[in-house]
Each structure stands twice: as C-alpha cells, then as structure tokens.
OpenMM code with the backbone's topology and positions (N, CA, C; nanometers):
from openmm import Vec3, app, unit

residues = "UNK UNK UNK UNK UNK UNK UNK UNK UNK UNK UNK UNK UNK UNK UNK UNK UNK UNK UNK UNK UNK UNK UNK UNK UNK UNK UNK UNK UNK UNK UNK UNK UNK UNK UNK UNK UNK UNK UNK UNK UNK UNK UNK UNK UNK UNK UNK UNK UNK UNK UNK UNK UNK UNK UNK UNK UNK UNK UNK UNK UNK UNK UNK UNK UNK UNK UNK UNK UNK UNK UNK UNK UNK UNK UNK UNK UNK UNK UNK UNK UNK UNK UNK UNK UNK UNK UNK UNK UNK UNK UNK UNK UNK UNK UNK UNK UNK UNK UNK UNK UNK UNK UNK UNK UNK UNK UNK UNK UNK UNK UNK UNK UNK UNK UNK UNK UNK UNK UNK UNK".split()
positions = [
    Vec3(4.3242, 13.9310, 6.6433),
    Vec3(4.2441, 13.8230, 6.5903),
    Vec3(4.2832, 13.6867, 6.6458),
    Vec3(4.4492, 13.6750, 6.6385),
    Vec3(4.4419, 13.5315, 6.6998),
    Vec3(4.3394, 13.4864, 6.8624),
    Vec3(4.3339, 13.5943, 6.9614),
    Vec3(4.2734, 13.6062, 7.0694),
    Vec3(4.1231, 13.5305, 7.0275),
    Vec3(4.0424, 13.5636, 6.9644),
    Vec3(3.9273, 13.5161, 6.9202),
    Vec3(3.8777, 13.3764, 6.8412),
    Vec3(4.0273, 13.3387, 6.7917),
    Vec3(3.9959, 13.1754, 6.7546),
    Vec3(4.0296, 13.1346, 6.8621),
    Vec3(4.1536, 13.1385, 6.9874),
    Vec3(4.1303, 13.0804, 7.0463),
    Vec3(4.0000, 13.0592, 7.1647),
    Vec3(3.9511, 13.1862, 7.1685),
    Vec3(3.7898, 13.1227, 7.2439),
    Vec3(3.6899, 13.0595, 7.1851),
    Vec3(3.6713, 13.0397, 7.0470),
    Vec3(3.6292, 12.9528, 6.9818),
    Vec3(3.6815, 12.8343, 7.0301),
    Vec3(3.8136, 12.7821, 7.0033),
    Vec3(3.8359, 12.6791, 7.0495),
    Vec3(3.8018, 12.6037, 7.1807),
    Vec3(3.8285, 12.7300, 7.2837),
    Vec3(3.7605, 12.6923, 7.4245),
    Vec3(3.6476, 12.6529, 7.4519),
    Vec3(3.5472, 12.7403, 7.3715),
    Vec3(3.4062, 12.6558, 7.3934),
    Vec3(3.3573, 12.5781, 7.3065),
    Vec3(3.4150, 12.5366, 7.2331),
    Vec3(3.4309, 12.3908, 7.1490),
    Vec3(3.4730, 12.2838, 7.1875),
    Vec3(3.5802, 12.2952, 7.2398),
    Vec3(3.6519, 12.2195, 7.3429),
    Vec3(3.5329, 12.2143, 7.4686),
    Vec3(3.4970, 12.2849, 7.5417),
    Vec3(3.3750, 12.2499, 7.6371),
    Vec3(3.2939, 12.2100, 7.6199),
    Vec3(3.2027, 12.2409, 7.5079),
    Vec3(3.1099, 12.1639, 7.4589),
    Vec3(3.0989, 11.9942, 7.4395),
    Vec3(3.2546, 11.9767, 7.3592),
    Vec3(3.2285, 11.8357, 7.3653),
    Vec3(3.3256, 11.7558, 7.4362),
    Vec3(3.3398, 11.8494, 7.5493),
    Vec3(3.4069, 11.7775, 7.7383),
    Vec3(3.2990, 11.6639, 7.7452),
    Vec3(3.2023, 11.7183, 7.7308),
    Vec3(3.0596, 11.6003, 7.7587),
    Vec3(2.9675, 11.7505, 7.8707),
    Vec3(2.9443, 11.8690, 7.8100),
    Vec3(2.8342, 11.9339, 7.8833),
    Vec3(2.7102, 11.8145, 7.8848),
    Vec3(2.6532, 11.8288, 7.9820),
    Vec3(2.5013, 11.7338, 7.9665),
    Vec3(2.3860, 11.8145, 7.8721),
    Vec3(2.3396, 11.7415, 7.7732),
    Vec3(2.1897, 11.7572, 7.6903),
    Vec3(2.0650, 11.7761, 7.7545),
    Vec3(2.0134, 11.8442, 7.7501),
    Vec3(1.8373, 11.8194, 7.8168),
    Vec3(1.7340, 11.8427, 7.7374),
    Vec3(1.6652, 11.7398, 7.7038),
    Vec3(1.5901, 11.7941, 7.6227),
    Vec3(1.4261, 11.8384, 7.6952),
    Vec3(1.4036, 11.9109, 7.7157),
    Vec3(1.2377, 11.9720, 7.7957),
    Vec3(1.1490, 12.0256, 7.7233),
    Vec3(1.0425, 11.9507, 7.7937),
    Vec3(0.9136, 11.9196, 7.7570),
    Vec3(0.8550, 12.0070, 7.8065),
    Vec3(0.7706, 12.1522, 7.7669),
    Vec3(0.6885, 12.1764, 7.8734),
    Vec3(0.5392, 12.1404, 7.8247),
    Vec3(0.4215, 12.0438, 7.8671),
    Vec3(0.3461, 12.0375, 7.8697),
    Vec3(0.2023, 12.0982, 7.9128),
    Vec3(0.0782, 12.1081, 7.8331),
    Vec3(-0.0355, 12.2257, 7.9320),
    Vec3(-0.1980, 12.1655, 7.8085),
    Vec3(-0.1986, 12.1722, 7.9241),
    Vec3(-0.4621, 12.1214, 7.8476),
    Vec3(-0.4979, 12.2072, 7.9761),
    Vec3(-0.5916, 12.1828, 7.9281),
    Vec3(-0.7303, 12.2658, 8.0315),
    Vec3(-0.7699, 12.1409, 8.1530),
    Vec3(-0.7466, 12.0181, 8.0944),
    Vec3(-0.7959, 11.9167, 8.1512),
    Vec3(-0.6687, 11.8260, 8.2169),
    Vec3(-0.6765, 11.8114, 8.3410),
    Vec3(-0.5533, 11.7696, 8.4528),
    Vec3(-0.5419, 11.6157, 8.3389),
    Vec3(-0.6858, 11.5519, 8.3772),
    Vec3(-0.6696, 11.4020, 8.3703),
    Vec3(-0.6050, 11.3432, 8.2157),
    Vec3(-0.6325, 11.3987, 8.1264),
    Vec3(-0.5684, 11.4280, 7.9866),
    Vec3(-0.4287, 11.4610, 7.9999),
    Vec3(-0.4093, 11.5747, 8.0541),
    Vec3(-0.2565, 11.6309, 8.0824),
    Vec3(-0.1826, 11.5287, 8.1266),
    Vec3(-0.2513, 11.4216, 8.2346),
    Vec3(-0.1470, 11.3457, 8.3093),
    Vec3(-0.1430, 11.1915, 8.1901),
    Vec3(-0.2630, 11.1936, 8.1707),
    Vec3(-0.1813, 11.0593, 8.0459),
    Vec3(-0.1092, 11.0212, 7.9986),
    Vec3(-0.1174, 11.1751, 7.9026),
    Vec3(-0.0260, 11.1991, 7.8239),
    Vec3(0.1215, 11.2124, 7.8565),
    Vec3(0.1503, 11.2642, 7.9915),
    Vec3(0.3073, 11.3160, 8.0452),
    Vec3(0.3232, 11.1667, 8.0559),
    Vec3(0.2472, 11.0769, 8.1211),
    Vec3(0.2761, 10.9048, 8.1037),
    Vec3(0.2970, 10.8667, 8.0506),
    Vec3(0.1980, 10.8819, 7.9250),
    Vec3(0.2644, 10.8369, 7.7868),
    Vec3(0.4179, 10.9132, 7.7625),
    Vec3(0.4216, 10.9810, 7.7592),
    Vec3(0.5845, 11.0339, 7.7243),
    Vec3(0.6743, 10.9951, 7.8321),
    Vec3(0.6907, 10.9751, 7.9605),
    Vec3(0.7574, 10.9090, 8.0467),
    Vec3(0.7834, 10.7823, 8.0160),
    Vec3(0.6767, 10.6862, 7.9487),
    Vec3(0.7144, 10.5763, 7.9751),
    Vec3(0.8269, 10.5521, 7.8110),
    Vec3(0.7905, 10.6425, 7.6979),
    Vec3(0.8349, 10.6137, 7.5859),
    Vec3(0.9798, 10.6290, 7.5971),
    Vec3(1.0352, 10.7504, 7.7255),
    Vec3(1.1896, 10.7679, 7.7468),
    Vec3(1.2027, 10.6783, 7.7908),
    Vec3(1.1415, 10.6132, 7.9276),
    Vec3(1.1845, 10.5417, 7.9899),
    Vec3(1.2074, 10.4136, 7.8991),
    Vec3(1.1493, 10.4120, 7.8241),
    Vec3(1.1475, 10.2153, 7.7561),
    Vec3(1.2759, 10.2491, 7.6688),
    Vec3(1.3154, 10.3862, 7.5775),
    Vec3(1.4583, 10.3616, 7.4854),
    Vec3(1.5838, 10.4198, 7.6120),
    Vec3(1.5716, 10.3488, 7.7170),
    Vec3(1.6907, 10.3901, 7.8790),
    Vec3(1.6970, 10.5449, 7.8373),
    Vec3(1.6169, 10.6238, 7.8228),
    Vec3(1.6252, 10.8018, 7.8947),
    Vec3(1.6098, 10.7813, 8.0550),
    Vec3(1.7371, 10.9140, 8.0744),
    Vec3(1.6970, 10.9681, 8.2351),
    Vec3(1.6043, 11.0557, 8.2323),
    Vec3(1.4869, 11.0673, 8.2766),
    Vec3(1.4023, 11.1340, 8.2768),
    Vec3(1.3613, 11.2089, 8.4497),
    Vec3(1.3500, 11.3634, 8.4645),
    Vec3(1.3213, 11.4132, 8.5510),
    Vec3(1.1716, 11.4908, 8.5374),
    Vec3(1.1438, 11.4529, 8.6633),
    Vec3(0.9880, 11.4893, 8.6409),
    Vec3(0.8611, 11.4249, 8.6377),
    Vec3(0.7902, 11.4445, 8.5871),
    Vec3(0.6893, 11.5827, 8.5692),
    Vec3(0.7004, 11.6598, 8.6674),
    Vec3(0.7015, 11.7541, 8.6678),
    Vec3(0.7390, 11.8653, 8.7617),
    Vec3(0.5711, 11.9106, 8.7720),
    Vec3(0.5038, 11.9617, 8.8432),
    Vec3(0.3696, 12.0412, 8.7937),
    Vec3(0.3756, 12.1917, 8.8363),
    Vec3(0.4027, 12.2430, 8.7394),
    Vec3(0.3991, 12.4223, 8.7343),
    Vec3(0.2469, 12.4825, 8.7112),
    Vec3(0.2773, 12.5918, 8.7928),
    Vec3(0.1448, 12.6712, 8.8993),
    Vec3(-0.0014, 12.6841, 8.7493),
    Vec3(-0.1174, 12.6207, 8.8225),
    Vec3(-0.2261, 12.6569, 8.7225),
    Vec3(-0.2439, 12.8000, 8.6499),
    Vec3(-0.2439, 12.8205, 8.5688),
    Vec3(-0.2876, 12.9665, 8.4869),
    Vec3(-0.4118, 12.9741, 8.4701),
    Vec3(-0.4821, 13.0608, 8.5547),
    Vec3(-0.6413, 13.0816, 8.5606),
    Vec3(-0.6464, 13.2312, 8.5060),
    Vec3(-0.7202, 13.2205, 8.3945),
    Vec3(-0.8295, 13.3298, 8.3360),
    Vec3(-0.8940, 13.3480, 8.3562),
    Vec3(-0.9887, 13.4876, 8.4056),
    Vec3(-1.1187, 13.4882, 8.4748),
    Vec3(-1.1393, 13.6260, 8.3670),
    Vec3(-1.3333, 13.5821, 8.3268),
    Vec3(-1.3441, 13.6394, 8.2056),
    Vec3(-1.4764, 13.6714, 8.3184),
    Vec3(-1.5400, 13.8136, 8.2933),
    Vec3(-1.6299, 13.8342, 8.3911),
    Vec3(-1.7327, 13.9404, 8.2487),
    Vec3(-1.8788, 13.8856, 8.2562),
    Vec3(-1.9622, 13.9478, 8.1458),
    Vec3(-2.1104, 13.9625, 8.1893),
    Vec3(-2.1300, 14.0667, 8.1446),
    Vec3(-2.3050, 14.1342, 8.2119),
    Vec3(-2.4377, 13.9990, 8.1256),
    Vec3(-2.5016, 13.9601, 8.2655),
    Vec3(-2.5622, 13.9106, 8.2168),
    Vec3(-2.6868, 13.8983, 8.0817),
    Vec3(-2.7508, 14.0342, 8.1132),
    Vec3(-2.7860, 14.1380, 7.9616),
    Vec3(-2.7501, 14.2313, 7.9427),
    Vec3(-2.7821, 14.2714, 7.8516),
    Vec3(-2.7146, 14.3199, 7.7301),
    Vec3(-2.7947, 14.5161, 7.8100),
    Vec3(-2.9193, 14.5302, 7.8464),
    Vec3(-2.9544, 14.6056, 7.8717),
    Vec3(-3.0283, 14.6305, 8.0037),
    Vec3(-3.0867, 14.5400, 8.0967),
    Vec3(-3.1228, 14.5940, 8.2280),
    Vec3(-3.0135, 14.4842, 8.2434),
    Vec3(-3.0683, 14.5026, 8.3884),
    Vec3(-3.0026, 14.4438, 8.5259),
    Vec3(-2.8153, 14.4474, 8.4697),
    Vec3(-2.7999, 14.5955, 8.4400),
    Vec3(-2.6534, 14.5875, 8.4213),
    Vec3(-2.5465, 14.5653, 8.5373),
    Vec3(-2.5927, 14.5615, 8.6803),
    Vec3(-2.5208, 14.5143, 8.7704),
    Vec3(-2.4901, 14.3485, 8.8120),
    Vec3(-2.6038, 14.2950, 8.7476),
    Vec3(-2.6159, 14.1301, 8.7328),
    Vec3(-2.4974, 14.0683, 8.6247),
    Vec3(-2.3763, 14.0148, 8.6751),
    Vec3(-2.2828, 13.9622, 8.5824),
    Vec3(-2.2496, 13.8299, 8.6386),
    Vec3(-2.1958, 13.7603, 8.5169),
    Vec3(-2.1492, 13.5948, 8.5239),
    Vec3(-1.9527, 13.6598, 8.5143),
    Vec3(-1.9225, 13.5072, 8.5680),
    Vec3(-1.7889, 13.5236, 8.5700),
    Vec3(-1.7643, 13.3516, 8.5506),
    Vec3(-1.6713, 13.3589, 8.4515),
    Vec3(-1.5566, 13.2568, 8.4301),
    Vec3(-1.4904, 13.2046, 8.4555),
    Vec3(-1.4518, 13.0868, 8.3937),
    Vec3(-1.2396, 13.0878, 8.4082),
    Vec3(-1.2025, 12.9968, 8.3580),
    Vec3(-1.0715, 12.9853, 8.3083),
    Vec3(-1.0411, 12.8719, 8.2229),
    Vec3(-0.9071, 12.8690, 8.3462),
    Vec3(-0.8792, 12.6801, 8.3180),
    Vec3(-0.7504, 12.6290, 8.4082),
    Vec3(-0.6589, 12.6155, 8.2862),
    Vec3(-0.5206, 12.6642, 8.3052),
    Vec3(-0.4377, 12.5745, 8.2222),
    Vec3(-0.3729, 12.5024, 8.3494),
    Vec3(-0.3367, 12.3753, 8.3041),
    Vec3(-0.2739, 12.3286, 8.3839),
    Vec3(-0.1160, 12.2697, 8.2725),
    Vec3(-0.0124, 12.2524, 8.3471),
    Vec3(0.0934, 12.2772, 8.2985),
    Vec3(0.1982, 12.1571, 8.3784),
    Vec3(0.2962, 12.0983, 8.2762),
    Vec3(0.3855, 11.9826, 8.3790),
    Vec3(0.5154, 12.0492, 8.2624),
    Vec3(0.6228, 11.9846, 8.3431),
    Vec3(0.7917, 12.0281, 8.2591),
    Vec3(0.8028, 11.9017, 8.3655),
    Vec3(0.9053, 11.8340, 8.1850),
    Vec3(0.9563, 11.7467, 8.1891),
    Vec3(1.1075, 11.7600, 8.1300),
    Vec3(1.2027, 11.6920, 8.1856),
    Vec3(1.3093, 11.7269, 8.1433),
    Vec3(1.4216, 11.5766, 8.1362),
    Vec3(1.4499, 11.5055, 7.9616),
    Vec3(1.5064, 11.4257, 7.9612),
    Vec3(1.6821, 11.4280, 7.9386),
    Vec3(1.7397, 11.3982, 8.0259),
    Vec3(1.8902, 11.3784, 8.0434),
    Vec3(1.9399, 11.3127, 7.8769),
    Vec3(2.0445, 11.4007, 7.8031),
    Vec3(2.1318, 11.3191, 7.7368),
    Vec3(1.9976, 11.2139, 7.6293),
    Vec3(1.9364, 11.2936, 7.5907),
    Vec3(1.8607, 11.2124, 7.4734),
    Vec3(1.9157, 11.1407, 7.3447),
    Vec3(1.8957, 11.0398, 7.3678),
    Vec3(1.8935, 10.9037, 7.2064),
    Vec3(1.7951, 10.9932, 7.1165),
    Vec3(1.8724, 10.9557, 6.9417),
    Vec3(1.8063, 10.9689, 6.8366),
    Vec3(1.7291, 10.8780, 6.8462),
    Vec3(1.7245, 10.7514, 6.8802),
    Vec3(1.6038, 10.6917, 6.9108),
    Vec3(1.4932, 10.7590, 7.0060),
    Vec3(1.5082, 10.8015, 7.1210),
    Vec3(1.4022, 10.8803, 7.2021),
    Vec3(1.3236, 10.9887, 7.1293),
    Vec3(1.4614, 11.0904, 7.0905),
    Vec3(1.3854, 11.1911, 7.0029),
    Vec3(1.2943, 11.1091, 6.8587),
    Vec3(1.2789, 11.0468, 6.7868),
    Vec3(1.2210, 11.0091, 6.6796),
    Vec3(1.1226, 10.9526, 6.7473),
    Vec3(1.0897, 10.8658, 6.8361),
    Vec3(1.0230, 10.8330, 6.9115),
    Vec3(0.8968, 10.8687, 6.9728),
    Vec3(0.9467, 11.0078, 6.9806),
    Vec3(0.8803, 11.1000, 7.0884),
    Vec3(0.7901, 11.1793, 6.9474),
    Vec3(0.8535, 11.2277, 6.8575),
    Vec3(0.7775, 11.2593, 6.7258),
    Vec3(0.6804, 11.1850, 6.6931),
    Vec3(0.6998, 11.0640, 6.6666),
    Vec3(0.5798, 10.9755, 6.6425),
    Vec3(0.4907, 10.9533, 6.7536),
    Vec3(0.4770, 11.0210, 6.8445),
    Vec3(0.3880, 10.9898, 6.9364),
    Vec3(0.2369, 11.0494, 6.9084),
    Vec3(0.1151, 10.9310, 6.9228),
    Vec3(-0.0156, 11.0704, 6.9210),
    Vec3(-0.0735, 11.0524, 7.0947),
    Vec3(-0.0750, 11.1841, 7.0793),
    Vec3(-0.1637, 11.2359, 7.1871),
    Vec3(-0.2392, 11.2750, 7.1408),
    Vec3(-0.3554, 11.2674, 7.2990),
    Vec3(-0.5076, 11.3347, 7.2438),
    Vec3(-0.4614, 11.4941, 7.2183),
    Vec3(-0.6168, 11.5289, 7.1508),
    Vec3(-0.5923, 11.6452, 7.0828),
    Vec3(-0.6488, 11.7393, 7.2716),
    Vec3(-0.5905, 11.8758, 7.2258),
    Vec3(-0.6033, 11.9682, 7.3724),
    Vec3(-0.5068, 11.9800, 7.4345),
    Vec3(-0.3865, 11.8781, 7.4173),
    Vec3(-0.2467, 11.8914, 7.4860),
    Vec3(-0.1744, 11.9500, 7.4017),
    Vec3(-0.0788, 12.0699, 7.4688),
    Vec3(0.0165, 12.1194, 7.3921),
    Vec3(0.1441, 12.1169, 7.4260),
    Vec3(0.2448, 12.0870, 7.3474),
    Vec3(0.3754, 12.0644, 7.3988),
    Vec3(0.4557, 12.1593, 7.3174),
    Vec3(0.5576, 12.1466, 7.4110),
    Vec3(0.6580, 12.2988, 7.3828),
    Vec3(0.8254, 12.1823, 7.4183),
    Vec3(0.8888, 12.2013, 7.3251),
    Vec3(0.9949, 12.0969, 7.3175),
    Vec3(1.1210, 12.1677, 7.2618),
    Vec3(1.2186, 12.2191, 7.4116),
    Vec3(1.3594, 12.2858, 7.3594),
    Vec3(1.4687, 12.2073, 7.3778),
    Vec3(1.6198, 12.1939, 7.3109),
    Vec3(1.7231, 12.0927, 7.3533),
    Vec3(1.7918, 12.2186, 7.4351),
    Vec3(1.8214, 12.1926, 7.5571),
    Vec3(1.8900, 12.2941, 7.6456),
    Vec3(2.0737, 12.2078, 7.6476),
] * unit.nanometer
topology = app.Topology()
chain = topology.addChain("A")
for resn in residues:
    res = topology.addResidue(resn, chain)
    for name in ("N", "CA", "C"):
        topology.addAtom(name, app.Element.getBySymbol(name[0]), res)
C-alpha cells in the first residue's frame, strides 16, 4: 500500500508543476457565414480578458446525402438527392481565466450554432 500513495503523490505533484489547461471549443451550423461570426465572437471575448487563443482550426465538412424517389408510384427510377453541410471549427484556449470561462457562458449566439466545450 505505501507504493500507491506515493503515485498519488506523483501525479499531484505534476499536476500542479504547472501542466498547461486547454480549454476547447469545438464549434459546427450548417451555415459557414454564421459559424464564422460566431468563432469571432468567441475569439475576440478570449482575446479582450488576455486568453491565448489557438485557432479556429476548420475541420473537414460532414456531408449527408439523403437520396428519395421522386413518386411515390411511377417513374420509380426518377429520384432527388440531398445533402446537408456541417461545417465545423476547434478552438483551443491556453490556461483559461475564471473571468474568460464566465464570460464565455454569458455569451449569445445565434441560434443553429452548436458548441461542444471540454477543459483538457
């Protein structure tokens, strides 16, 4: 047993050596020009309480292609086809302020953007 507090201690002790914080953003709408506002708007809100901020990164579009017979009963070889874009940015802020994070909560964005927010 003693063996096992001391690795507790070790990565306790590493932890607060000063590992670096990140807190990431991954961002995604259907709509680029919306998507990019908004990552602005959140860039500039780190940037104004001094966050290091990396990024927007822009990660690969996710296209759905939905393909459906035009009727229901003839011309069953006649079909429409689809697709929806997601489009997608990751953002990633260095060593975040309780000011940034509270900050970043109170933020509104338009509606259609979705954010995904882990502390790494």
């Amino acid at each position: 047993m003693p063996t096992a507090a001391k690795k507790t201690k070790k990565s306790s002790a590493k932890n607060e050596a000063g590992d670096i914080q990140k807190l990431r953003i991954k961002v995604s709408a259907y709509e680029y020009k919306v998507l990019d506002a908004s990552v602005k708007q959140i860039v500039d809100t780190a940037i104004r309480y001094d966050g290091q901020v990396l990024g927007p990164i822009p990660l690969p579009t996710e296209i759905k292609k939905y393909t459906v017979n035009r009727s229901s009963f003839i011309d069953k070889n006649s079909r429409e086809q689809f697709e929806m874009r997601v489009h997608k940015r990751l953002i990633d802020i260095l060593n975040p302020s309780p000011k940034i994070v509270e900050s970043l909560t109170n933020l509104n964005l338009p509606s259609g953007v979705n954010i995904d927010v882990k502390m790494i």
